[in-house]
PDB file of N, CA, C, O and CB in Angstrom:
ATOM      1  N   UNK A   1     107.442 114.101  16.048  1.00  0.00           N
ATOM      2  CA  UNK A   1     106.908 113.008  16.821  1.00  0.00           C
ATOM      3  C   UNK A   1     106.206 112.045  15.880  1.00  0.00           C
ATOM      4  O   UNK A   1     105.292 112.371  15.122  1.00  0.00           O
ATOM      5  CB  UNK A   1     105.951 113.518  17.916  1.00  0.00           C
ATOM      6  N   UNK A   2     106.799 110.637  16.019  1.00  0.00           N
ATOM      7  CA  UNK A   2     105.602 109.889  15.350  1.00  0.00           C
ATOM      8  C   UNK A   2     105.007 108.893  15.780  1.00  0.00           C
ATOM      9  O   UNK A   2     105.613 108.179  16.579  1.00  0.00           O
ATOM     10  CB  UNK A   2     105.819 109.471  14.302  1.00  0.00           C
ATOM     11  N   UNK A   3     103.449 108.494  15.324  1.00  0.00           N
ATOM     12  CA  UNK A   3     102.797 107.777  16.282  1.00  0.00           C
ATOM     13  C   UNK A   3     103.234 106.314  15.807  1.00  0.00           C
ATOM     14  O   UNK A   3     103.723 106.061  14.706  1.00  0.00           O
ATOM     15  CB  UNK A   3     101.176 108.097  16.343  1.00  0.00           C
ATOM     16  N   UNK A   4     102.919 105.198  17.043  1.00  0.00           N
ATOM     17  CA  UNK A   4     103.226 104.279  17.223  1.00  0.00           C
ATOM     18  C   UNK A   4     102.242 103.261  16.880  1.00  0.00           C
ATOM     19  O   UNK A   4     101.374 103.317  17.752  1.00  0.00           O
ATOM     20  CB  UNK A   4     103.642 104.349  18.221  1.00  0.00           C
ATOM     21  N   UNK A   5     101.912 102.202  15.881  1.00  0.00           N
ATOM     22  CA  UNK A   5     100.679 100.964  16.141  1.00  0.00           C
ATOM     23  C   UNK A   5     101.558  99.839  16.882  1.00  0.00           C
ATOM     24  O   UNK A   5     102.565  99.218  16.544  1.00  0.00           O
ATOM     25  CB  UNK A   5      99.867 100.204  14.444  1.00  0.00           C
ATOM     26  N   UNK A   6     100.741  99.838  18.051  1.00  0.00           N
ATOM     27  CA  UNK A   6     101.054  98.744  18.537  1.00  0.00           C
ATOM     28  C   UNK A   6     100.290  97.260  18.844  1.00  0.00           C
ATOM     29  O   UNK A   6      99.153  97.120  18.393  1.00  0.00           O
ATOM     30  CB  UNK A   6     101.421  99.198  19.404  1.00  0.00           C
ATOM     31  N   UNK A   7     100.592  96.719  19.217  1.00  0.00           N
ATOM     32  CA  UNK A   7      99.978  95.108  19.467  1.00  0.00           C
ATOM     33  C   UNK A   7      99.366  95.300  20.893  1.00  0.00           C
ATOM     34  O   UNK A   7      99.791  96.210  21.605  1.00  0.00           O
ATOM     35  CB  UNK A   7     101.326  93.668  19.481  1.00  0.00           C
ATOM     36  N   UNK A   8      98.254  94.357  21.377  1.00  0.00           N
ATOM     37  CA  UNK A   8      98.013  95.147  23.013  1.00  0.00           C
ATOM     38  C   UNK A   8      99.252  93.901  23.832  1.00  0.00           C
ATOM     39  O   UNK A   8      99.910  94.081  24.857  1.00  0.00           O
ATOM     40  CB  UNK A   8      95.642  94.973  23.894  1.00  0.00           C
ATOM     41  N   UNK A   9      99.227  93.015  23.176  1.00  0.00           N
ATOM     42  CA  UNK A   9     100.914  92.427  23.780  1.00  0.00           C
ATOM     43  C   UNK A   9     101.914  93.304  23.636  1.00  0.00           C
ATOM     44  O   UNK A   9     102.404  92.962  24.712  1.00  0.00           O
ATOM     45  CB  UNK A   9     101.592  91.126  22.996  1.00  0.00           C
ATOM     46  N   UNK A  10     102.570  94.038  23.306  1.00  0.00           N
ATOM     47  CA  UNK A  10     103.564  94.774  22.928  1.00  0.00           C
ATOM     48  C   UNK A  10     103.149  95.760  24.223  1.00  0.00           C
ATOM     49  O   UNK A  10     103.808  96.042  25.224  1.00  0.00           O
ATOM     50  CB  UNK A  10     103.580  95.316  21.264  1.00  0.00           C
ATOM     51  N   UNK A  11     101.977  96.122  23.867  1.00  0.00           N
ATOM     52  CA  UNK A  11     101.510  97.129  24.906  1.00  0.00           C
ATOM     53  C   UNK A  11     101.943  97.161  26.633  1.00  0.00           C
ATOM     54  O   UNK A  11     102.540  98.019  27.284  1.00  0.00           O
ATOM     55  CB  UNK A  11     100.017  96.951  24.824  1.00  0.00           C
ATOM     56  N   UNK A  12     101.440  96.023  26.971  1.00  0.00           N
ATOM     57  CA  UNK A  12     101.392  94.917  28.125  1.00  0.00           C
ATOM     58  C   UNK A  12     102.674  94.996  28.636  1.00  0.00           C
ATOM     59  O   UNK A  12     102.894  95.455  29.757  1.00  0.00           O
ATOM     60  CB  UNK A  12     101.054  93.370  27.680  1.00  0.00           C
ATOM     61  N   UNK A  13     103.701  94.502  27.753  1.00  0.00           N
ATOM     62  CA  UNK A  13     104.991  94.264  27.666  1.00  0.00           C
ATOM     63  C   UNK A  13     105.617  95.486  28.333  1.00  0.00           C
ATOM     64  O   UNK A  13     106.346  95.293  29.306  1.00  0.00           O
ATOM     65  CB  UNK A  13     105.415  94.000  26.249  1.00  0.00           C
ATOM     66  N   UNK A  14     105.327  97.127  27.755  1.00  0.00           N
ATOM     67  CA  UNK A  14     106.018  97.695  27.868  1.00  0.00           C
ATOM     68  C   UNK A  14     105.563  98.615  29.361  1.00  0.00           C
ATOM     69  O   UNK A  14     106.210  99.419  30.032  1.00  0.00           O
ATOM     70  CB  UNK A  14     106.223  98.152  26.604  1.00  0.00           C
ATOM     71  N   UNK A  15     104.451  98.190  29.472  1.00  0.00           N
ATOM     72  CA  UNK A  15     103.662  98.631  31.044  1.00  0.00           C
ATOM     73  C   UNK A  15     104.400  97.630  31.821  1.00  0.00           C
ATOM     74  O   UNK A  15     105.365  97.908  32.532  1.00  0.00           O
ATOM     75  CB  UNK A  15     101.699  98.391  31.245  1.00  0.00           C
ATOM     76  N   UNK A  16     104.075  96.843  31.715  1.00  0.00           N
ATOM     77  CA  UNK A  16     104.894  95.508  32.798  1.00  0.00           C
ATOM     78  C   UNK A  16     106.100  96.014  33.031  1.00  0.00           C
ATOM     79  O   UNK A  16     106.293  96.168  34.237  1.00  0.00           O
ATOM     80  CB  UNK A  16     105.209  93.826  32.107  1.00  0.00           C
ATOM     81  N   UNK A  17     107.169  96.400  32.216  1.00  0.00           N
ATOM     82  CA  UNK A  17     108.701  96.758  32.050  1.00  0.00           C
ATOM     83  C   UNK A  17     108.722  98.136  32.283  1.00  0.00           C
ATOM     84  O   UNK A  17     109.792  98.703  32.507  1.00  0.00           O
ATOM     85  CB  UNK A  17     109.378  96.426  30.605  1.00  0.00           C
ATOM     86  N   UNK A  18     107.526  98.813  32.251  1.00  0.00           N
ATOM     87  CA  UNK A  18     107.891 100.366  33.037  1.00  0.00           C
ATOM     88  C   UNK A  18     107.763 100.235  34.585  1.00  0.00           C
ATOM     89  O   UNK A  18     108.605 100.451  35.457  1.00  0.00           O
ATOM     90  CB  UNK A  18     106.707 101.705  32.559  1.00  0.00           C
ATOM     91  N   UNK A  19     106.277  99.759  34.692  1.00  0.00           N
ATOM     92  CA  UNK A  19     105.919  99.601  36.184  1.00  0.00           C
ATOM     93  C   UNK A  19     107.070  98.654  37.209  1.00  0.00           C
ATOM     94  O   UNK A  19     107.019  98.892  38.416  1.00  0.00           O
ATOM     95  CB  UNK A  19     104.365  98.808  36.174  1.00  0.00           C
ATOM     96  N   UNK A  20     108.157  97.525  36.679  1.00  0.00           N
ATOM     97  CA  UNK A  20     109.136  97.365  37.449  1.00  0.00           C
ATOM     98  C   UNK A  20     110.303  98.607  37.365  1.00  0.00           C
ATOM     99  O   UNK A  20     110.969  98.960  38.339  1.00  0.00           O
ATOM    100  CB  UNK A  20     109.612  96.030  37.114  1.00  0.00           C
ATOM    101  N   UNK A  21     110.392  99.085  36.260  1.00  0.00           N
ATOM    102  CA  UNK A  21     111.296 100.210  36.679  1.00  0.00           C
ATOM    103  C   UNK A  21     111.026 100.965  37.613  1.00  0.00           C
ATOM    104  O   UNK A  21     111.905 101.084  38.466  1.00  0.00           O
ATOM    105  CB  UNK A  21     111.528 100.999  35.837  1.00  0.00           C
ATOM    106  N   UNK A  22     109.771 101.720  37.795  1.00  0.00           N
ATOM    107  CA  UNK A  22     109.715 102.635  39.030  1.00  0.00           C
ATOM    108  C   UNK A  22     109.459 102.037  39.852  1.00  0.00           C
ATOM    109  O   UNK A  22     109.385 102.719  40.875  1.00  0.00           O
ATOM    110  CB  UNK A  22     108.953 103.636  39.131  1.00  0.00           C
ATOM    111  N   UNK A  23     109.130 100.390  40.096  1.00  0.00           N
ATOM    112  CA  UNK A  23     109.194  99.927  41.567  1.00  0.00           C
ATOM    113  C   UNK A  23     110.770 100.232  42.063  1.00  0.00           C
ATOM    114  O   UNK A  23     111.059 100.821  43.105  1.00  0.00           O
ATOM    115  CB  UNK A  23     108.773  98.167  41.697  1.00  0.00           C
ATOM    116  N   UNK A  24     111.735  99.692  41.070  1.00  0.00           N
ATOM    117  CA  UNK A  24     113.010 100.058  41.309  1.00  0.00           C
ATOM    118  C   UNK A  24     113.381 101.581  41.847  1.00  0.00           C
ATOM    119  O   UNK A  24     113.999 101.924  42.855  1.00  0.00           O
ATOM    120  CB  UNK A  24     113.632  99.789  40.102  1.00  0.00           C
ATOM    121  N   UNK A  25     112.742 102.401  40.744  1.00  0.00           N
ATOM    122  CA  UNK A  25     113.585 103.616  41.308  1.00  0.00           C
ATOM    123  C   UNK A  25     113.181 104.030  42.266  1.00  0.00           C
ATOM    124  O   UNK A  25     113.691 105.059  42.708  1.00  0.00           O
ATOM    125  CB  UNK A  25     113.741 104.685  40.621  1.00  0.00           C
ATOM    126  N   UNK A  26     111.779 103.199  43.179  1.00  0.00           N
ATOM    127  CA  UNK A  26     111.083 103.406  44.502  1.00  0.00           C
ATOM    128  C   UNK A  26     112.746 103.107  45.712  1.00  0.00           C
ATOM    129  O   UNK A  26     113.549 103.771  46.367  1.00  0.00           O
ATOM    130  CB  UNK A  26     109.410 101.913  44.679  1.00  0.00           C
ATOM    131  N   UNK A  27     112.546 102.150  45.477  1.00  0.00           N
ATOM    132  CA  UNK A  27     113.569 101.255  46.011  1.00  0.00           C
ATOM    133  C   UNK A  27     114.749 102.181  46.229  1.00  0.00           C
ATOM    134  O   UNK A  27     115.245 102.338  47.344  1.00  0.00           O
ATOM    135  CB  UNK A  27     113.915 100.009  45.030  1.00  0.00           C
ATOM    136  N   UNK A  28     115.066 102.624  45.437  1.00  0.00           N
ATOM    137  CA  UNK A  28     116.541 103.105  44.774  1.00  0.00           C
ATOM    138  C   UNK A  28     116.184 104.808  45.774  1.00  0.00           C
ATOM    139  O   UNK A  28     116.939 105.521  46.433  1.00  0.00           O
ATOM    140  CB  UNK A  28     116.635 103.180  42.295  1.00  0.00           C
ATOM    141  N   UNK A  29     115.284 104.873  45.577  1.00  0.00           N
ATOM    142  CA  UNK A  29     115.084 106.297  46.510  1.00  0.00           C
ATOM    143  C   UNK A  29     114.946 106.377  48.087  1.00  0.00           C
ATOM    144  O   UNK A  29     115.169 107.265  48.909  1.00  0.00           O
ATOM    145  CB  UNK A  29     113.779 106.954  46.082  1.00  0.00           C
ATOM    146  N   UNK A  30     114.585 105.357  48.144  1.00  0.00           N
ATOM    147  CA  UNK A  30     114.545 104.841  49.742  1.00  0.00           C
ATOM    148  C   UNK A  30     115.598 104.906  50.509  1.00  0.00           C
ATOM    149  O   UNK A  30     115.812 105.425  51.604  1.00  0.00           O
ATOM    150  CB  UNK A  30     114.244 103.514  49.919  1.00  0.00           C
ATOM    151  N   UNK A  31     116.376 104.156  49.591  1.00  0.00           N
ATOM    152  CA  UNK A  31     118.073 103.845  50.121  1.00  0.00           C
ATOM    153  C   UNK A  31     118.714 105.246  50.008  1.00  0.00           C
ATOM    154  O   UNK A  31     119.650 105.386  50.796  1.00  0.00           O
ATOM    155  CB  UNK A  31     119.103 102.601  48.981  1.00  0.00           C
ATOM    156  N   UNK A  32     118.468 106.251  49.280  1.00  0.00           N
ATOM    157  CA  UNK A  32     119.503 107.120  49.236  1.00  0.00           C
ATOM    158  C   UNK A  32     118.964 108.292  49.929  1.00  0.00           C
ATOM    159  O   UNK A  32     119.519 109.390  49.962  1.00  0.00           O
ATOM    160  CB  UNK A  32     120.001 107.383  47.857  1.00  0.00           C
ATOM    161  N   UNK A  33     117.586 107.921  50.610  1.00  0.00           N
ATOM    162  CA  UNK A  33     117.100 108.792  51.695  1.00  0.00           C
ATOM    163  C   UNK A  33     117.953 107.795  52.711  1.00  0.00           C
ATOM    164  O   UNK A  33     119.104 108.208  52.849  1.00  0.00           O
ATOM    165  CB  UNK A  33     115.218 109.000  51.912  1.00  0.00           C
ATOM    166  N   UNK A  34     117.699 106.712  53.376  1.00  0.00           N
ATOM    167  CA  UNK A  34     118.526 106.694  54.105  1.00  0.00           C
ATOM    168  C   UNK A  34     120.006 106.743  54.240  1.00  0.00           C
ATOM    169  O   UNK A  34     120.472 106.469  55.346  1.00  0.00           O
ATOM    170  CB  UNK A  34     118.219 106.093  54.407  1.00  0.00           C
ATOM    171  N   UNK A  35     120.765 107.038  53.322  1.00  0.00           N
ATOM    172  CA  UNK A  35     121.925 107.483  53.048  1.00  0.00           C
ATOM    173  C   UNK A  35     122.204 108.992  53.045  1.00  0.00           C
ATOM    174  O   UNK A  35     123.215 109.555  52.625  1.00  0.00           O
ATOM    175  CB  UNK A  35     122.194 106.961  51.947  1.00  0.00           C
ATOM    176  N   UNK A  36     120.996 109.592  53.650  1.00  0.00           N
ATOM    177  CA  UNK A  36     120.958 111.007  53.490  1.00  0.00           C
ATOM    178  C   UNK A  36     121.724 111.457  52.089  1.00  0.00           C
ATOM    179  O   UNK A  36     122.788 111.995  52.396  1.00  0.00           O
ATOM    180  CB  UNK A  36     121.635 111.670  54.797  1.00  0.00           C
ATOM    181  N   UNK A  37     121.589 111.428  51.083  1.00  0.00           N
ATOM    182  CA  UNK A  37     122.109 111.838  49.952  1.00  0.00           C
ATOM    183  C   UNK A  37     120.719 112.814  48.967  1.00  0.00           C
ATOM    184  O   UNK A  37     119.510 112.694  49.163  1.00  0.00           O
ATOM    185  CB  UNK A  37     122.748 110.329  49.216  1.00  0.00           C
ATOM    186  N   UNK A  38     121.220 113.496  48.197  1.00  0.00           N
ATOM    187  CA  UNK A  38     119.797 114.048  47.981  1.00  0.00           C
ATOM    188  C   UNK A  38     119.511 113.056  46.758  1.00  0.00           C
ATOM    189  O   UNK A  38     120.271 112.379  46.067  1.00  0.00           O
ATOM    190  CB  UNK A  38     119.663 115.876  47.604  1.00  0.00           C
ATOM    191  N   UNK A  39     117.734 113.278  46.754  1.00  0.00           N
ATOM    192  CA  UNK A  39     117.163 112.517  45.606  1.00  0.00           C
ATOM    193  C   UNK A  39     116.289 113.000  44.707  1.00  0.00           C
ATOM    194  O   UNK A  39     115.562 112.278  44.024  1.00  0.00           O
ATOM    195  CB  UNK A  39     116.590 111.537  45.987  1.00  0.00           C
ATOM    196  N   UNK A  40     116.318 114.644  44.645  1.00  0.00           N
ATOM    197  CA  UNK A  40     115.480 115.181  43.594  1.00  0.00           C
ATOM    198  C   UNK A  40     115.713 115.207  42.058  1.00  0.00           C
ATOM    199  O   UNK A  40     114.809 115.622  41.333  1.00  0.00           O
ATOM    200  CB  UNK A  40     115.344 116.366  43.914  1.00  0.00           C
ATOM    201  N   UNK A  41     116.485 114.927  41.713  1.00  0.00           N
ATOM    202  CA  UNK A  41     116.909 114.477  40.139  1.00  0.00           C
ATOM    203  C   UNK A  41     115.678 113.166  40.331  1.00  0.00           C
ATOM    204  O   UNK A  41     114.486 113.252  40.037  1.00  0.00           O
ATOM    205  CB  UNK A  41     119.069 113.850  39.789  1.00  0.00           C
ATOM    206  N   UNK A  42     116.356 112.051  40.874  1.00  0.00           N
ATOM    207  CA  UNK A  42     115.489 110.533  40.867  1.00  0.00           C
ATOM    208  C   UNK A  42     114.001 110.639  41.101  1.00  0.00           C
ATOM    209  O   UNK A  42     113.308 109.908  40.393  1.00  0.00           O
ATOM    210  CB  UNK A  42     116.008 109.489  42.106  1.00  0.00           C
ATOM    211  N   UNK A  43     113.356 111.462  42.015  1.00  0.00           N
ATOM    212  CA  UNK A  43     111.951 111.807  42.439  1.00  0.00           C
ATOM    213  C   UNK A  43     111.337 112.360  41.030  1.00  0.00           C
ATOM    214  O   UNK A  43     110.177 112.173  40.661  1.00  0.00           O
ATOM    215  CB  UNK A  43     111.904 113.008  43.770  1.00  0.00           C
ATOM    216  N   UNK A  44     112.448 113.154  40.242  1.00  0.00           N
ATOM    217  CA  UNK A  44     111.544 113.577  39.282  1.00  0.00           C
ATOM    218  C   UNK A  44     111.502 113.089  38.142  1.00  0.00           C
ATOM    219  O   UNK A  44     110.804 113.425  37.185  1.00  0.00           O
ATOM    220  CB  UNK A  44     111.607 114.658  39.086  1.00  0.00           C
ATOM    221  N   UNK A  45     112.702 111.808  38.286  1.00  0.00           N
ATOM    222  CA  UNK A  45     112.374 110.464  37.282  1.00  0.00           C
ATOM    223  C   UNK A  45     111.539 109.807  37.423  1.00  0.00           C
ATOM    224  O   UNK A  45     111.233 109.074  36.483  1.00  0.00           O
ATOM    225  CB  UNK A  45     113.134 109.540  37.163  1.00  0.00           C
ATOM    226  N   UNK A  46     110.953 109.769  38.372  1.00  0.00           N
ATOM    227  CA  UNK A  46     110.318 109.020  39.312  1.00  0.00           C
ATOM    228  C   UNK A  46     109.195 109.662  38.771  1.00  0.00           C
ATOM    229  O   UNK A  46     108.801 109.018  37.799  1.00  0.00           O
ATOM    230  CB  UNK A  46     110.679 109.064  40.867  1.00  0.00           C
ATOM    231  N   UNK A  47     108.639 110.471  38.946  1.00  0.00           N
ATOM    232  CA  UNK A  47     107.216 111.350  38.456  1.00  0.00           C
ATOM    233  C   UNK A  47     107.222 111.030  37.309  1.00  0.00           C
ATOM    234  O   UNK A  47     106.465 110.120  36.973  1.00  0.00           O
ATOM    235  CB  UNK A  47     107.085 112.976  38.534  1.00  0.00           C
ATOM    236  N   UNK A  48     108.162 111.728  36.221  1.00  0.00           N
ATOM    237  CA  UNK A  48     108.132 111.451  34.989  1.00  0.00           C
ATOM    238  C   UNK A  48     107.692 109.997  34.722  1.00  0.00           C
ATOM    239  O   UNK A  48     106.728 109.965  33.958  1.00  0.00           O
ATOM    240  CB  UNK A  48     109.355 111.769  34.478  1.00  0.00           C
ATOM    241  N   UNK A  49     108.117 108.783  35.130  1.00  0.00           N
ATOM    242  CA  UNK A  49     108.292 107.514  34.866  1.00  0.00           C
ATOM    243  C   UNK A  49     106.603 107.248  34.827  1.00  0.00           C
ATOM    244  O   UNK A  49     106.010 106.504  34.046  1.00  0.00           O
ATOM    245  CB  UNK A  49     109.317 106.672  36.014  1.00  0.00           C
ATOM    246  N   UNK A  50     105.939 108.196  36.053  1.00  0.00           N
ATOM    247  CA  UNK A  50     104.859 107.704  36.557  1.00  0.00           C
ATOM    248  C   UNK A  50     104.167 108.480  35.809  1.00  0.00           C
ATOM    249  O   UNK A  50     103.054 108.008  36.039  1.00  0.00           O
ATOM    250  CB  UNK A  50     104.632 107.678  37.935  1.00  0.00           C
ATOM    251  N   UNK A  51     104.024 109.158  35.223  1.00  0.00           N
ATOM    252  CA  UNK A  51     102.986 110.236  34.354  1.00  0.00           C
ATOM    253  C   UNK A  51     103.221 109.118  32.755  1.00  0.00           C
ATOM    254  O   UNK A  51     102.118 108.844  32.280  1.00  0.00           O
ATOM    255  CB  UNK A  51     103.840 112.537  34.196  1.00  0.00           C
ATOM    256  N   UNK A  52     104.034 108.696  32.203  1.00  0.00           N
ATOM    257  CA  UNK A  52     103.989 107.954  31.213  1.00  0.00           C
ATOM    258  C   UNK A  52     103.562 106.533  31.394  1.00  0.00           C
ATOM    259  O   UNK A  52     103.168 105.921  30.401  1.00  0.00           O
ATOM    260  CB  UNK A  52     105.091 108.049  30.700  1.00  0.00           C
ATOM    261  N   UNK A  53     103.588 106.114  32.227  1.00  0.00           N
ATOM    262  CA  UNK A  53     103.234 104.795  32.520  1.00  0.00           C
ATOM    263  C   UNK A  53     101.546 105.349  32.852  1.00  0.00           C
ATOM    264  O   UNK A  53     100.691 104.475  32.994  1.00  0.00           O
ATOM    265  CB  UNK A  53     104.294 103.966  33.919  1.00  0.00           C
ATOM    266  N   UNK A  54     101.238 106.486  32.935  1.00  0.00           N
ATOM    267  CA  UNK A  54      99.621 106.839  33.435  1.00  0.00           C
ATOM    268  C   UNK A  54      99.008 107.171  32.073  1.00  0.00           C
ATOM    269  O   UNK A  54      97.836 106.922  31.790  1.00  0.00           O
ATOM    270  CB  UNK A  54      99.411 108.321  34.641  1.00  0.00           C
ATOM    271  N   UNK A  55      99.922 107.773  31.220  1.00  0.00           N
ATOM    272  CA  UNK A  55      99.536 107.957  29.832  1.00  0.00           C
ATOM    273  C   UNK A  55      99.354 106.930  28.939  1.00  0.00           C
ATOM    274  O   UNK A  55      98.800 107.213  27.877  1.00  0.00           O
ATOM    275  CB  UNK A  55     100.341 108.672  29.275  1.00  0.00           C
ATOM    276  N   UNK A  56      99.832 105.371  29.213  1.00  0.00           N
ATOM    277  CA  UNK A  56     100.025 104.483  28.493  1.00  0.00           C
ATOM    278  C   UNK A  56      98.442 103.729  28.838  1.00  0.00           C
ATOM    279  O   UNK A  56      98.005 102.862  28.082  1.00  0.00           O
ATOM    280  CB  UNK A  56     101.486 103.760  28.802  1.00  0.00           C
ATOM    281  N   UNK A  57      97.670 104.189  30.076  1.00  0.00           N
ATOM    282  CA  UNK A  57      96.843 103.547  30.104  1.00  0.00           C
ATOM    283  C   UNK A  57      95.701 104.370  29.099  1.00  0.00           C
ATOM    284  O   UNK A  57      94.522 104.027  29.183  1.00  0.00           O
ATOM    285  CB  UNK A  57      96.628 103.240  31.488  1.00  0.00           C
ATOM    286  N   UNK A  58      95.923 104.977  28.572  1.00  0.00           N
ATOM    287  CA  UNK A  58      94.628 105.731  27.433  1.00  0.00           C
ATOM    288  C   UNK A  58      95.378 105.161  25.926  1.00  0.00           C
ATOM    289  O   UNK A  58      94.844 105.249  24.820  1.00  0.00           O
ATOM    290  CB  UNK A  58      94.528 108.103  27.500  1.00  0.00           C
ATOM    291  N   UNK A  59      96.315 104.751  26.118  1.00  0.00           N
ATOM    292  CA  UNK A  59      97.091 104.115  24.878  1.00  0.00           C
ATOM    293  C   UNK A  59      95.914 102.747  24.196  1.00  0.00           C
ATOM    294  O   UNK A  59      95.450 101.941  25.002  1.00  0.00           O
ATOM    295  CB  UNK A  59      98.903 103.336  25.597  1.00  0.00           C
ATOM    296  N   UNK A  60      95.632 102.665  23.031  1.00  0.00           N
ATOM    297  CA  UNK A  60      94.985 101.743  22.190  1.00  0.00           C
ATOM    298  C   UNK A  60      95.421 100.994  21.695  1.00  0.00           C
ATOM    299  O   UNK A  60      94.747 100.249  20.985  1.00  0.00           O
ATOM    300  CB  UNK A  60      94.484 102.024  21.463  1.00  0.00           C
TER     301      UNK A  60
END
């Protein structure tokens, strides 16, 4: 693993561009509940997505 220096723009950037992804995969899960299709693979992208985007806020 290696650590990252980042810019707090860079930072910003990449919170902004996570937090629309899981609005998406919100979205994207909605629909395939109402499509009755299953969505536990996506729910747990979905977590995942959201535990790093929660980790990014202790990010410097």
């Amino acid at each position: 693993m290696k650590t990252l220096k980042l810019t707090e723009t860079e930072l910003v950037s990449i919170k902004v561009a996570l937090y629309s992804h899981i609005q998406q995969m919100r979205k994207d899960i909605e629909q395939a509940k109402r499509e009755g299709k299953d969505t536990s693979f996506q729910e747990q992208a979905l977590q995942d997505a959201q535990q790093a985007f929660e980790a990014l806020s202790f990010a410097q």
